[in-house]
ZAMARGU-4260 file (C-alpha; in steps of 0.2 Angstrom, whole numbers, plus 5000, padded with zeros to 4 digits):
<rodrens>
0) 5000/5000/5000 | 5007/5019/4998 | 5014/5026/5011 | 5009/5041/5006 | 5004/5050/4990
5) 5017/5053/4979 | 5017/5071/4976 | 5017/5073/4995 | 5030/5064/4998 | 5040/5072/4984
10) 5036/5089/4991 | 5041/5081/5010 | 5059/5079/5002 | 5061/5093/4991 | 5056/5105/5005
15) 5071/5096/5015 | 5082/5102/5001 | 5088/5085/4995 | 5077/5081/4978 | 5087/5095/4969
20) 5104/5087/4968 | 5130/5020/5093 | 5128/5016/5116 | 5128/5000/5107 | 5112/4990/5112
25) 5113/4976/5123 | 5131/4979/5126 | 5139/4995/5126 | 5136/5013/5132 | 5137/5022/5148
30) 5122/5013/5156 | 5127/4993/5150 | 5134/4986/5167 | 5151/4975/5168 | 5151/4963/5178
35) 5160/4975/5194 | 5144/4989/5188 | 5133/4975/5191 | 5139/4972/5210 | 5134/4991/5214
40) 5116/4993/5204 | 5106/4999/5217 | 5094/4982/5223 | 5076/4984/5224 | 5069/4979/5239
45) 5061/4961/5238 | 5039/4961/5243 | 5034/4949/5255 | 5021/4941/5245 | 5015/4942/5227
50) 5003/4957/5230 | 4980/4953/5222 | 4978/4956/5205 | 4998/4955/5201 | 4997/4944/5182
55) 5007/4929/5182 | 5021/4924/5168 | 5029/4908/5168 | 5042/4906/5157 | 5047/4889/5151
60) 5066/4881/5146 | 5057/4879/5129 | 5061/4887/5113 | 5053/4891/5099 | 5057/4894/5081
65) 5073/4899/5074 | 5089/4908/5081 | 5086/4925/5077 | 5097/4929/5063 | 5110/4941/5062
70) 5106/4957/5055 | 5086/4953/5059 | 5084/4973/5062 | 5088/4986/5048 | 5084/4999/5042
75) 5075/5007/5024 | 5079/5022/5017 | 5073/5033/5002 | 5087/5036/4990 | 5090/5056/4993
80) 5091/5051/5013 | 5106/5044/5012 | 5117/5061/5008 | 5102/5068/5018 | 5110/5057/5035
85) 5125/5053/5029 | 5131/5069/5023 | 5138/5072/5004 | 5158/5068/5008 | 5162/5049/5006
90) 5177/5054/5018 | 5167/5062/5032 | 5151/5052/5035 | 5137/5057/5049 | 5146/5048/5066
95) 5131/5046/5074 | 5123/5042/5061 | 5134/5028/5060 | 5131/5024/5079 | 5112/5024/5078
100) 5112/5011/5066 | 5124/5000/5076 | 5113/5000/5089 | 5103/4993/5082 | 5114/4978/5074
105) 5126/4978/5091 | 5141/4967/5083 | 5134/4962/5068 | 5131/4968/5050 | 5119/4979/5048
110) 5106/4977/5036 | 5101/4993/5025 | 5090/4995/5011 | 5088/5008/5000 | 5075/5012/4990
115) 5054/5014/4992 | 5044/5025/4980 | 5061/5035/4975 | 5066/5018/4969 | 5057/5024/4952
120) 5061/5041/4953 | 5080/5040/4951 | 5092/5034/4937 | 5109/5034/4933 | 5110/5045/4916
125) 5111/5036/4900 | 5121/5043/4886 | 5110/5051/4874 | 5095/5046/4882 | 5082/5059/4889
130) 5078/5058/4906 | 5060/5048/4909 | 5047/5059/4914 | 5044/5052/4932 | 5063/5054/4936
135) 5066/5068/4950 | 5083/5062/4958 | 5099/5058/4949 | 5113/5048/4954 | 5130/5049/4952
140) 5146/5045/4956 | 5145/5055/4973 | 5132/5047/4981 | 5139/5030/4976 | 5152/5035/4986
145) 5143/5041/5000 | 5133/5025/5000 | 5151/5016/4999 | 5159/5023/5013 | 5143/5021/5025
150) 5143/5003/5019 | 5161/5000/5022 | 5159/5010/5040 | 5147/5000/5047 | 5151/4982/5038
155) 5132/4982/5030 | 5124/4971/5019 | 5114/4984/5007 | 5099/4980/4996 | 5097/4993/4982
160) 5081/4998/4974 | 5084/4995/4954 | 5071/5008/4942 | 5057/5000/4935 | 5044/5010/4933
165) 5050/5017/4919 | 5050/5001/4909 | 5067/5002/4899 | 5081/4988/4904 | 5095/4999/4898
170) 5090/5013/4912 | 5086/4999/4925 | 5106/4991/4918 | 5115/5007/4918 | 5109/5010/4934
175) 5114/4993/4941 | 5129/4993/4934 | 5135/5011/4940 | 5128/5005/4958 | 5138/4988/4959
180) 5155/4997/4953 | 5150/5013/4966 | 5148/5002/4978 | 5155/4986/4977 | 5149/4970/4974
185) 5152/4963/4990 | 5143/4976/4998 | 5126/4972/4989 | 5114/4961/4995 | 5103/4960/4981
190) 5094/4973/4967 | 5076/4974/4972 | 5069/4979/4955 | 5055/4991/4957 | 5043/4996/4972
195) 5026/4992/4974 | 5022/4990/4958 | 5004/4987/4961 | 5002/5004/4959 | 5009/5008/4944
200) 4995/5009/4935 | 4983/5016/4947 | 4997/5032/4955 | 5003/5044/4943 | 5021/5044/4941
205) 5023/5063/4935 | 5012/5076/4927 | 5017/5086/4910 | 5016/5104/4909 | 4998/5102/4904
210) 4992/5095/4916 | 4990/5076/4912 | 4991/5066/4924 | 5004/5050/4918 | 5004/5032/4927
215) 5019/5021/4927 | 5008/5006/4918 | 4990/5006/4908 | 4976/5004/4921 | 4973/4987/4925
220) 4991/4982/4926 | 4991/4965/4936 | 5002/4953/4943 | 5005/4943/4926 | 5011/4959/4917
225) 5024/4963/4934 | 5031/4945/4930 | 5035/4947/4914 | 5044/4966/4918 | 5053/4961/4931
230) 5059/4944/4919 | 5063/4955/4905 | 5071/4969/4914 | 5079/4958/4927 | 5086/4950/4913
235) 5098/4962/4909 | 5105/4967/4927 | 5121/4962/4933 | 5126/4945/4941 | 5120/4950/4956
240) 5105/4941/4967 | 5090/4950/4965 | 5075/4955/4977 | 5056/4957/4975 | 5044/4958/4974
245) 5044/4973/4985 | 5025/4973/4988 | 5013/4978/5000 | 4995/4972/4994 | 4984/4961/5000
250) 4978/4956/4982 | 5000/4954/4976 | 5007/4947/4992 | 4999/4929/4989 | 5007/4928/4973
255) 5023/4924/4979 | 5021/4906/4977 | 5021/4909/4959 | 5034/4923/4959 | 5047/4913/4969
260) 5048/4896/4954 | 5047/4910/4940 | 5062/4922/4949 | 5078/4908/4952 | 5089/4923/4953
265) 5079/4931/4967 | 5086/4926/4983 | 5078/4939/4996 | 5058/4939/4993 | 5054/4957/5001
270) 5035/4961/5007 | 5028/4978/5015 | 5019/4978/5028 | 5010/4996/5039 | 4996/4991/5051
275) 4989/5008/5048 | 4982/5020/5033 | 4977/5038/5032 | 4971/5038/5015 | 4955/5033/5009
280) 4950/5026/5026 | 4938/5031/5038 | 4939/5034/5055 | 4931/5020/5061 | 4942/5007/5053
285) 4952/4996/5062 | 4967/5004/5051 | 4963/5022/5053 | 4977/5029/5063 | 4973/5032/5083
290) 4984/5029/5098 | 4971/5012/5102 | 4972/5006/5084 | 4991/5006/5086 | 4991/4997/5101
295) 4978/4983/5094 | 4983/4967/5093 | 4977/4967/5075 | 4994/4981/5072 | 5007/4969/5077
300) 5002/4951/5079 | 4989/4954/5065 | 5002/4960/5055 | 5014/4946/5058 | 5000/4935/5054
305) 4997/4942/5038 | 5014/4934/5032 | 5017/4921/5039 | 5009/4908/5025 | 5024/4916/5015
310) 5038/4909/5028 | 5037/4890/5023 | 5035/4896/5003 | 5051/4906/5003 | 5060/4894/5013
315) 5057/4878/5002 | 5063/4890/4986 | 5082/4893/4996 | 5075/4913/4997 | 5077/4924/5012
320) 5059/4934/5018 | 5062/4950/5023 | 5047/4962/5028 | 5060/4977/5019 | 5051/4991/5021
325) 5037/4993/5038 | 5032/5006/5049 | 5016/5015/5056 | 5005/5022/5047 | 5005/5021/5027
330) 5000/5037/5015 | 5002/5051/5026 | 5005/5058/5045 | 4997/5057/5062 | 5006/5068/5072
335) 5003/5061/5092 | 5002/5043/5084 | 5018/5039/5070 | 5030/5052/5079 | 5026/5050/5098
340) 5030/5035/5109 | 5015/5022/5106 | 5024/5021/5087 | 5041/5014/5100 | 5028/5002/5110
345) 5024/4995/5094 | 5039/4992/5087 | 5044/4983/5101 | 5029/4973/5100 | 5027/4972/5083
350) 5048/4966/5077 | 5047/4952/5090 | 5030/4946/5082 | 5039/4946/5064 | 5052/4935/5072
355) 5040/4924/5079 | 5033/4920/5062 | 5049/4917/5057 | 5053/4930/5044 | 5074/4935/5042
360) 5074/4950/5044 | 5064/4969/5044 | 5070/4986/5038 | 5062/4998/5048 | 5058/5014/5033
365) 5064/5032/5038 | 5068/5048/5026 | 5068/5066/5032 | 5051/5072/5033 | 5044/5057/5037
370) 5030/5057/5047 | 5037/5041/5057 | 5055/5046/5054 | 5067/5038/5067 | 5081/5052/5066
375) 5085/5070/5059 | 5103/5077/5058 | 5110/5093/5060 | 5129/5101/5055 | 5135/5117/5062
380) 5153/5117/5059 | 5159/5102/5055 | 5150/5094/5067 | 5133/5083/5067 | 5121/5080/5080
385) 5103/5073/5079 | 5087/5071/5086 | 5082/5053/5089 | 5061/5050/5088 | 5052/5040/5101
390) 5051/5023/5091 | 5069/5021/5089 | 5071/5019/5107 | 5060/5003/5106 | 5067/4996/5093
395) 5083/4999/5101 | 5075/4988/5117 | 5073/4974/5104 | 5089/4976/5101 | 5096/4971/5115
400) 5082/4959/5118 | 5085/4950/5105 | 5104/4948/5101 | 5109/4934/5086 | 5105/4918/5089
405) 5094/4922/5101 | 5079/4912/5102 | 5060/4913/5109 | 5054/4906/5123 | 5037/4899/5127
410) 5027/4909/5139 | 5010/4905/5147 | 4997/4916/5155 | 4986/4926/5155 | 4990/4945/5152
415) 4976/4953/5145 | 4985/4971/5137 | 5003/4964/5141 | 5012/4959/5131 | 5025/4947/5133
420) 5041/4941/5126 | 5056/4931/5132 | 5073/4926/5125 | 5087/4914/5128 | 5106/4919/5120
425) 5120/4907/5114 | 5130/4915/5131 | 5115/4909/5142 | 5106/4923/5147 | 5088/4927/5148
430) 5078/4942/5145 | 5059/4944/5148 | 5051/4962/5137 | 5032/4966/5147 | 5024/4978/5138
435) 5008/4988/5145 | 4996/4993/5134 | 4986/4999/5144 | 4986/5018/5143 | 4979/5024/5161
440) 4983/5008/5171 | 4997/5000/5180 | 4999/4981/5179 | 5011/4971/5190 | 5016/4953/5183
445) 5025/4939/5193 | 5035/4933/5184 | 5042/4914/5185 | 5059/4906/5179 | 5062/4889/5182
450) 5078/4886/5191 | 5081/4906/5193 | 5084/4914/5210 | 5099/4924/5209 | 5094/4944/5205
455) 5092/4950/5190 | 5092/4968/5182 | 5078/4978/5176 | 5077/4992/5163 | 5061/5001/5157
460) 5057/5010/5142 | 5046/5024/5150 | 5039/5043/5144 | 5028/5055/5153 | 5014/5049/5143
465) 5009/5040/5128 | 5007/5053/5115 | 5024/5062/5119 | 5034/5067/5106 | 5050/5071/5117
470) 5056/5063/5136 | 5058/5046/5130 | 5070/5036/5143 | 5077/5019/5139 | 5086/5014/5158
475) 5084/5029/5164 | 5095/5038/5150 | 5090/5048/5134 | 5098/5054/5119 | 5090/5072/5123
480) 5084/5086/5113 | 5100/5082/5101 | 5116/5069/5102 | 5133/5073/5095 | 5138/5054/5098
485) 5123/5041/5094 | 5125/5035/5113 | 5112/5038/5128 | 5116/5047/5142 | 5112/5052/5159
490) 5109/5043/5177 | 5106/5025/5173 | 5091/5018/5182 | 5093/5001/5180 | 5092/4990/5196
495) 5093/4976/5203 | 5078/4964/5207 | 5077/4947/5219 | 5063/4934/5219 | 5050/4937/5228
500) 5040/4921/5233 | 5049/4912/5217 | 5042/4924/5205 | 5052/4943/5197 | 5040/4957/5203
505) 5038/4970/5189 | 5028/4984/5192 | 5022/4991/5172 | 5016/5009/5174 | 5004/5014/5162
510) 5010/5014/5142 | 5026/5008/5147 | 5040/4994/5145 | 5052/4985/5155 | 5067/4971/5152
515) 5070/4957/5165 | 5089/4952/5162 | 5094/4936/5172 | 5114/4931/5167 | 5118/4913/5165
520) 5120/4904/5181 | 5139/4899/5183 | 5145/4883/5180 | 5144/4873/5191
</rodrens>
């Protein structure tokens, strides 16, 4: 589905001046303890008794699914954010840019893909050929270099976006070509060729002086007519693996079974998923952005649902499933709602349920101007700060809930609006995510570990209230109004907690978050 019209969102980036031309998670920063740290966290005192009404979650030795593979959380940018974040010198690149992303991918390669509706609305120039109409961004040798040298930074694996909209294999070739030799083959993932092209023939790809409106494709373009585009056009790309079908629509996401066998040269099949849309839906839908909506079981487990079918299928053809490009709220903003802590409740909720369905991996979309943009940058003198939204902090609590190789454990009881998520690592440890979802009401669960009475340490996700846009703590510490570093910062409130009774008290203020930690037990 579009994220948002296309002429808004061209207007978003052209009015951030770009169409015209890491506290490491889980492990680093000045709140991750050591193990001396750990002996002089302050040590919450130990109830009596489980207290009425507390919720009980037992947590079982049992796994489930896959290890979480490495590289499981990336990111998705439009083409013109990467100078945008990155800065337009291959030598110089945004350092806490660089930071943000790592902590996001603590000791592993990050995964970034480039591309979403400005997928078809860049080229590489061709020699004597005019530029299409529906073009608006040109690349070039500078922002293959820019693109590089954040690549190389960071160790990334980056899946690029390949023009198809215009319907001419040698624009989609050139442009793969000048990309591969910019960047380097060993850099590139896979070309996804295209982006949602269910809409080709329905959104208008550019207007002519006149007037006239222009779609990308006749009206009526279908599935069939995709296949053979994307067999003739990818035909003449590089020997590189390719990635598609880069879709978000009920009606084109169950076609990948006969993608996949038609495809052999992709290897990452790439889906789209937003649980919520502002255009063309009324208020009282189910998808109609409000802070409840969000929080609905429908926006994150519904979602996970929605492609899981697709797991099995891409598994049995050797292809990777990645959800490439996901976020809020589809097609325009909602201010209080895409930008304000409910969107980071979600995320957490909402990544751990894709990995529950056993998808490899989801790219979290951002571009300046975004109504759900995780990040904005700054540079005053040579130096860069930047703001970081609400949702990244959640994410960033996935992060280090959810390390590689981790894998899920199996829960039992009854939460009603809390969530619940455990995790056990290759090193041993466990860590429990409760999320409230209740937005004026305090929960406290109990929550039992078999074999499990030595302390643990706890760490909330917390803000002032669910709509905020600013105040967002993750253990106590923030980025601020702006970082110059990409790590948090401030008094660490992290603590200690015992056993009370055999069970982890954890008092969940409304709208809030918290992460039980229990370390391996040592050998014996």
């Amino acid at each position: 589905m579009p994220r948002v019209s296309r002429r808004s969102l061209a207007g978003g980036l052209a009015a951030a001046g770009i169409l015209a031309a890491a506290v490491v998670a889980g492990c680093g920063g000045s709140h991750r303890t050591s193990a001396h740290e750990r002996a002089a966290l302050r040590v919450e005192p130990a109830a009596r008794a489980i207290p009425p009404g507390a919720l009980t979650l037992t947590v079982s030795q049992r796994t489930g699914g896959r290890p979480i593979p490495a590289g499981f959380l990336g990111l998705s940018l439009e083409y013109p954010a990467v100078e945008a974040y990155a800065g337009s010198d291959p030598r110089a690149i945004n350092p806490v840019l660089v930071h943000l992303i790592r902590n996001l991918s603590p000791g592993q390669a990050p995964n970034l893909r480039i591309g979403g509706d400005t997928t078809d609305w860049t080229w590489w120039p061709v020699p004597g050929m005019a530029k299409p109409g529906g073009v608006k961004y040109s690349l070039g040798r500078r922002f293959a270099g820019v693109t590089a040298a954040l690549a190389h930074d960071l160790g990334a694996k980056v899946i690029l976006g390949i023009q198809l909209e215009a319907d001419s294999a040698q624009v989609a070739d050139t442009e793969a070509r000048a990309l591969v030799a910019g960047i380097g083959r060993g850099s590139i993932q896979a070309l996804e060729l295209g982006n949602e092209p269910e809409l080709y023939g329905s959104f208008t790809w550019y207007t002519t002086p006149s007037g006239q409106h222009v779609t990308g494709r006749p009206p009526g373009y279908d599935f069939a007519a995709y296949q053979g585009d994307f067999s003739r056009i990818g035909a003449s790309l590089p020997a590189v693996p390719l990635a598609g079908p880069a879709t978000g629509a009920p009606k084109w996401i169950p076609e990948l079974p006969r993608f996949l066998p038609a495809q052999p040269r992709v290897k990452v099949a790439t889906l789209h998923r937003y649980p919520l849309q502002l255009c063309y839906m009324p208020a009282a839908s189910p998808m109609y952005p409000s802070v409840g909506h969000l929080l609905a079981p429908a926006a994150s487990r519904g979602l996970a649902d929605s492609v899981a079918p697709f797991v099995g299928i891409a598994r049995a053809h050797h292809v990777a499933l990645r959800i490439d490009e996901m976020n809020t709220v589809s097609c325009g903003g909602a201010p209080g709602i895409s930008n304000a802590f409910v969107s980071a409740l979600w995320a957490l909720d909402a990544v751990f349920q894709m990995a529950r369905v056993g998808v490899d991996g989801v790219n979290i979309h951002t571009y300046p101007r975004a109504p759900y943009q995780l990040f904005t940058f700054s540079r005053r003198h040579g130096r860069w700060r930047g703001f970081v939204a609400p949702e990244y902090y959640g994410l960033m609590m996935f992060a280090q809930a959810a390390p590689p190789g981790a894998r899920l454990l199996r829960l039992s009881g009854a939460l009603g609006n809390v969530r619940a998520w455990a995790t056990h690592a290759p090193d041993g440890t466990t860590r429990v995510v409760l999320i409230n979802d209740y937005t004026a009401r305090s929960r406290t669960v109990a929550v039992r570990i078999a074999g499990v009475g030595a302390p643990g340490t706890l760490e909330r996700l917390r803000a002032n209230r669910v709509t905020a846009t600013t105040g967002v703590t993750l253990g106590g510490q923030t980025f601020g109004t702006a970082t110059g570093t990409g790590t948090l910062a401030g008094h660490s409130t992290i603590t200690a907690v015992r056993p009370t009774a055999g069970a982890f008290l954890v008092r969940l203020p409304p709208a809030s978050a918290a992460m039980l930690t229990l370390a391996a037990p040592p050998p014996a």
